[in-house]
C-alpha positions as CSV (number, residue, x, y, z in Angstrom):
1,X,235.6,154.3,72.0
2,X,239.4,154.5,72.1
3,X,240.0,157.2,70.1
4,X,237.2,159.8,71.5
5,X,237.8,163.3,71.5
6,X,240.9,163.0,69.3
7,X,240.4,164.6,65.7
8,X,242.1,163.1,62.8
9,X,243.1,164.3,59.6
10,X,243.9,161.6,56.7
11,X,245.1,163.1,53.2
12,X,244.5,161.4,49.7
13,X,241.1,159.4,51.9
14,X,238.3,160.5,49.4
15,X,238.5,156.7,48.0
16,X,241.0,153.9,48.2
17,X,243.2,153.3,51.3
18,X,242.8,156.9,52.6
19,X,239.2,156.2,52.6
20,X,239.4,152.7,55.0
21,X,241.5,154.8,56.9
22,X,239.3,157.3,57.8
23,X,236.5,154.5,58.3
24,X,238.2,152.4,60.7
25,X,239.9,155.7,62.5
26,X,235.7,157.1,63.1
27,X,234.6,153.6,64.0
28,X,237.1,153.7,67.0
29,X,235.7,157.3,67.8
30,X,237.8,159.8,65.9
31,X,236.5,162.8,64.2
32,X,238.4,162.9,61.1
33,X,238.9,165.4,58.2
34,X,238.6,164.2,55.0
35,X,241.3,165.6,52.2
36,X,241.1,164.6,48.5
37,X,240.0,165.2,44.9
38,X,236.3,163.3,43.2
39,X,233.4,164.1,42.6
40,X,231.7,166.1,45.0
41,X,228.6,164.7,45.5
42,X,230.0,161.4,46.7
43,X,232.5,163.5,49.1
44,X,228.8,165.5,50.8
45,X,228.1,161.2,51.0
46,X,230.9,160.5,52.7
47,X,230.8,163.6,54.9
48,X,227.5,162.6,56.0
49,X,228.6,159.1,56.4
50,X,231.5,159.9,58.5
51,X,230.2,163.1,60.1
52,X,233.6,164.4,58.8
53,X,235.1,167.6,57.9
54,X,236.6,168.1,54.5
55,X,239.3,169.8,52.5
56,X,240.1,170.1,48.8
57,X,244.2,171.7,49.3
58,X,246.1,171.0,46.5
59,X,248.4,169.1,48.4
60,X,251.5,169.9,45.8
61,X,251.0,173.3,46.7
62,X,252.6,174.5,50.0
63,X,250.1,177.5,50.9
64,X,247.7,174.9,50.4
65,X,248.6,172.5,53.1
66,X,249.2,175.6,55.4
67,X,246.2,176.6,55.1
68,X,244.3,173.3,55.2
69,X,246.6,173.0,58.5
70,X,245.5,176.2,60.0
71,X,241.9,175.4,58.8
72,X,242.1,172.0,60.9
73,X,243.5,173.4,64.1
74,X,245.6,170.8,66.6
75,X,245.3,167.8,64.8
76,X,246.1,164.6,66.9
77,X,245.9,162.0,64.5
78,X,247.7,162.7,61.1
79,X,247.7,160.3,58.4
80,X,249.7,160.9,55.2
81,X,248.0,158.8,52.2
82,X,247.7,161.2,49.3
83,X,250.3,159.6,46.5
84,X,250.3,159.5,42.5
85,X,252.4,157.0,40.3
86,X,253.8,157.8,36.8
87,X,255.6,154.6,35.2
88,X,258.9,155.3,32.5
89,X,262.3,154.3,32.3
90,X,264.8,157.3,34.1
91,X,266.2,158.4,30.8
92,X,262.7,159.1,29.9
93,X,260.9,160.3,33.0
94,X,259.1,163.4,31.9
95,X,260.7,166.5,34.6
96,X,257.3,167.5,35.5
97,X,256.2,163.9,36.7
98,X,258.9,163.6,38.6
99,X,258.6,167.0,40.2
100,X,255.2,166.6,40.6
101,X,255.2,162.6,42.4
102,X,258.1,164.2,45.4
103,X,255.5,167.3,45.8
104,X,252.8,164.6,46.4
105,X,254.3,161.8,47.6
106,X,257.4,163.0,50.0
107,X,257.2,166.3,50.6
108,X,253.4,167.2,51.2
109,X,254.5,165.0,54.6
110,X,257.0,166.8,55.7
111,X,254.6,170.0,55.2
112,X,252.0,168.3,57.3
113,X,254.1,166.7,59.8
114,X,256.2,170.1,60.9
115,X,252.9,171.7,61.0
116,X,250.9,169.5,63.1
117,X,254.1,168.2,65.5
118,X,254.1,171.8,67.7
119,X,250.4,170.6,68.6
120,X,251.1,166.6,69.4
121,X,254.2,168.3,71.5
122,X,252.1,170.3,73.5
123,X,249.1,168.1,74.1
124,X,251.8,165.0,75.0
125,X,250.1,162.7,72.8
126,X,250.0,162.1,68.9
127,X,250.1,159.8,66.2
128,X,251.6,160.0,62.7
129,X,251.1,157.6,60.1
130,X,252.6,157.3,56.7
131,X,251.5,155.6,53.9
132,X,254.9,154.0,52.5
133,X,254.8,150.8,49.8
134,X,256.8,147.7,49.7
135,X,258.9,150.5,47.1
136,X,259.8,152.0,50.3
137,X,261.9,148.7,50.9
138,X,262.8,147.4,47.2
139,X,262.5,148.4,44.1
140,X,261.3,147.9,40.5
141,X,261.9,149.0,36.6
142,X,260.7,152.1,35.5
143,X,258.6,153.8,39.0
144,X,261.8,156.1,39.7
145,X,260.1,159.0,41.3
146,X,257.9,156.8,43.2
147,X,260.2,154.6,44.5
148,X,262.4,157.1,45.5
149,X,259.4,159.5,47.4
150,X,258.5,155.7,49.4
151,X,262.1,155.2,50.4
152,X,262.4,159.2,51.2
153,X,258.7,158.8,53.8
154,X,260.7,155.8,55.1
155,X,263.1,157.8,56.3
156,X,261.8,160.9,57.1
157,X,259.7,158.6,59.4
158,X,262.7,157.3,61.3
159,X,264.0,160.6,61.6
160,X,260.5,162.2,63.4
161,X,260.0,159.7,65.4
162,X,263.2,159.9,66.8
163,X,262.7,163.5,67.3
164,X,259.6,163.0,68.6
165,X,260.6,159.4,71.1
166,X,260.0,161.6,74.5
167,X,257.2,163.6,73.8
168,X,254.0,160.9,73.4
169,X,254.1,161.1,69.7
170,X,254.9,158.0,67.6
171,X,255.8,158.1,64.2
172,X,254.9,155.2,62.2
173,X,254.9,153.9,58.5
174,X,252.7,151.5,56.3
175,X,254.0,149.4,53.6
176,X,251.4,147.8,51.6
177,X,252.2,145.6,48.9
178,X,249.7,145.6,46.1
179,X,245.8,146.1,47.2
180,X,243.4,145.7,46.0
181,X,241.2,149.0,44.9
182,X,239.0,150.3,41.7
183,X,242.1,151.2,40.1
184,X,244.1,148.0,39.8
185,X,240.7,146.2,39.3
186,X,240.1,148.8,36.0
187,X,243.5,148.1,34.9
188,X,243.0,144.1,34.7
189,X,241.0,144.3,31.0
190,X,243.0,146.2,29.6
191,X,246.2,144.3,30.6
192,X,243.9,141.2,29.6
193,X,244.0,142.7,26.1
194,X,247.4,144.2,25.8
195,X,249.2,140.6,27.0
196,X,246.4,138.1,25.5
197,X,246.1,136.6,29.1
198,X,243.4,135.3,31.0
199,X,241.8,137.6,34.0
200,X,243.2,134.8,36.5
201,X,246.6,135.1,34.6
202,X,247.0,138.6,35.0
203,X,246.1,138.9,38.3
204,X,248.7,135.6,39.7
205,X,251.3,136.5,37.0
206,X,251.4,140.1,36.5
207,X,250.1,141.9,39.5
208,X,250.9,139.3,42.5
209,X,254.1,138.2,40.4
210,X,256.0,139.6,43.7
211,X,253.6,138.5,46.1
212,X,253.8,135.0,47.8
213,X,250.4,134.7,49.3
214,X,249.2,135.5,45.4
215,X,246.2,137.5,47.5
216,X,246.1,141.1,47.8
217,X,246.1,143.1,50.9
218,X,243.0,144.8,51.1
219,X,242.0,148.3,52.5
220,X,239.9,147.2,55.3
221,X,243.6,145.3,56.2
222,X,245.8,148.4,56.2
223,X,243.0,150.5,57.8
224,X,242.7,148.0,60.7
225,X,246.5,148.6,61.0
226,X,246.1,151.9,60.8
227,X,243.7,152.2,63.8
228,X,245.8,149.9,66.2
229,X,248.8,152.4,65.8
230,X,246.4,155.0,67.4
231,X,245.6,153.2,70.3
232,X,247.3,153.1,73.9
233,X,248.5,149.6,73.0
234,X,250.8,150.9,70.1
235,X,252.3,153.2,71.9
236,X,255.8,151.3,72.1
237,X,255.6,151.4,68.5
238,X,257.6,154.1,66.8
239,X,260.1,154.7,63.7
240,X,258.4,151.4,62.5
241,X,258.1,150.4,58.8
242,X,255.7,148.2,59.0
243,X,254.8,145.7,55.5
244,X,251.9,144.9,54.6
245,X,252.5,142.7,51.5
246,X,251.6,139.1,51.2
247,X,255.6,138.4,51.7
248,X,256.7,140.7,48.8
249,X,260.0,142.2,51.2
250,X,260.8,138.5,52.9
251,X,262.3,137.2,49.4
């Protein structure tokens, strides 16, 4: 398989994207390290699934990611997933949300990345993959911290892979539009309620209001992605934000 020998570590992959990720990067051979918060029964299921390490770092804590780092060795693979949202207009963004999405969301990847880039260095080959959002590329109402971690991994990706263009490490980012996981499917009920509109409705009108296809991208999708920036074929690829988002961006 393509990616034998090579060990991966994907943050925020306990569920959701992170999870596909992790799937489709052991499918093509990689031993990957699972990082993330649930319940931790299903985590021993997916450890056994996988045959994967795990780690529980607080990734808004810097010791934490050092030590998850150091715990995980030379990783060649590094996939940056973990994220949070918090939705309120700027003038009454609660200081602790904000602090807390950049911790999460921006600079838990730089922590990781300048931590695991000594090793791609020396080894001549690596791949880093950010998760980004179409809010890397525009934005919308009231996701100020969010918006403004997605365009900060956006550039902090040009940036390292420019630092990175002669030493067999590329630096890549993401950008799905909206996917479809547990959470936006739990939030269509209540939205159902809240706007008196019909499940169909909220899905074409509220939630793919941005997105042309009116379909969302799924995980299996940005997975799939994910694993074709790892191979050999990719390898031209670098300082890339690549969308993933129905047409959201192309309007």
């Amino acid at each position: 398989m393509s990616l034998s020998g090579k060990t991966a570590l994907i943050t925020g992959s306990t569920s959701g994207i992170g999870l596909a990720i992790a799937r489709a990067l052991a499918a093509d051979g990689a031993k990957v390290i699972l990082n993330g918060f649930g319940d931790s029964i299903e985590i021993d299921r997916l450890r056994t699934e996988l045959g994967a390490g795990y780690s529980a770092a607080d990734l808004t804590k810097v010791d934490a990611i050092e030590a998850m780092m150091a715990e995980a060795g030379e990783v060649d693979i590094l996939v940056n997933n973990a994220g949070m949202q918090h939705v309120a207009p700027v003038d009454q963004f609660p200081v602790d949300k904000w602090n807390l999405i950049l911790a999460l969301n921006l600079s838990a990847a730089f922590h990781t990345i300048r931590l695991a880039l000594p090793g791609m260095k020396k080894k001549g080959w690596g791949r880093i993959i950010n998760t980004a959002s179409a809010h890397s590329l525009v934005a919308s109402p009231n996701k100020s911290a969010y918006v403004a971690a997605k365009h900060g991994i956006a550039g902090l990706t040009k940036t390292v892979a420019l630092e990175a263009a002669t030493s067999g490490v590329t630096v890549n980012c993401i950008s799905p539009g909206y996917v479809w996981t547990p959470l936006v499917e739990n939030q269509i009920p209540d939205t159902m309620k809240a706007r008196g509109l019909t499940r169909e409705q909220v899905m074409n009108d509220v939630l793919l209001a941005a997105q042309p296809t009116k379909q969302f991208v799924t995980v299996d999708q940005v997975g799939a992605l994910a694993a074709f920036l790892c191979r050999d074929e990719a390898s031209a690829i670098t300082g890339a934000n690549l969308s993933m988002d129905g047409g959201w961006t192309a309007q």
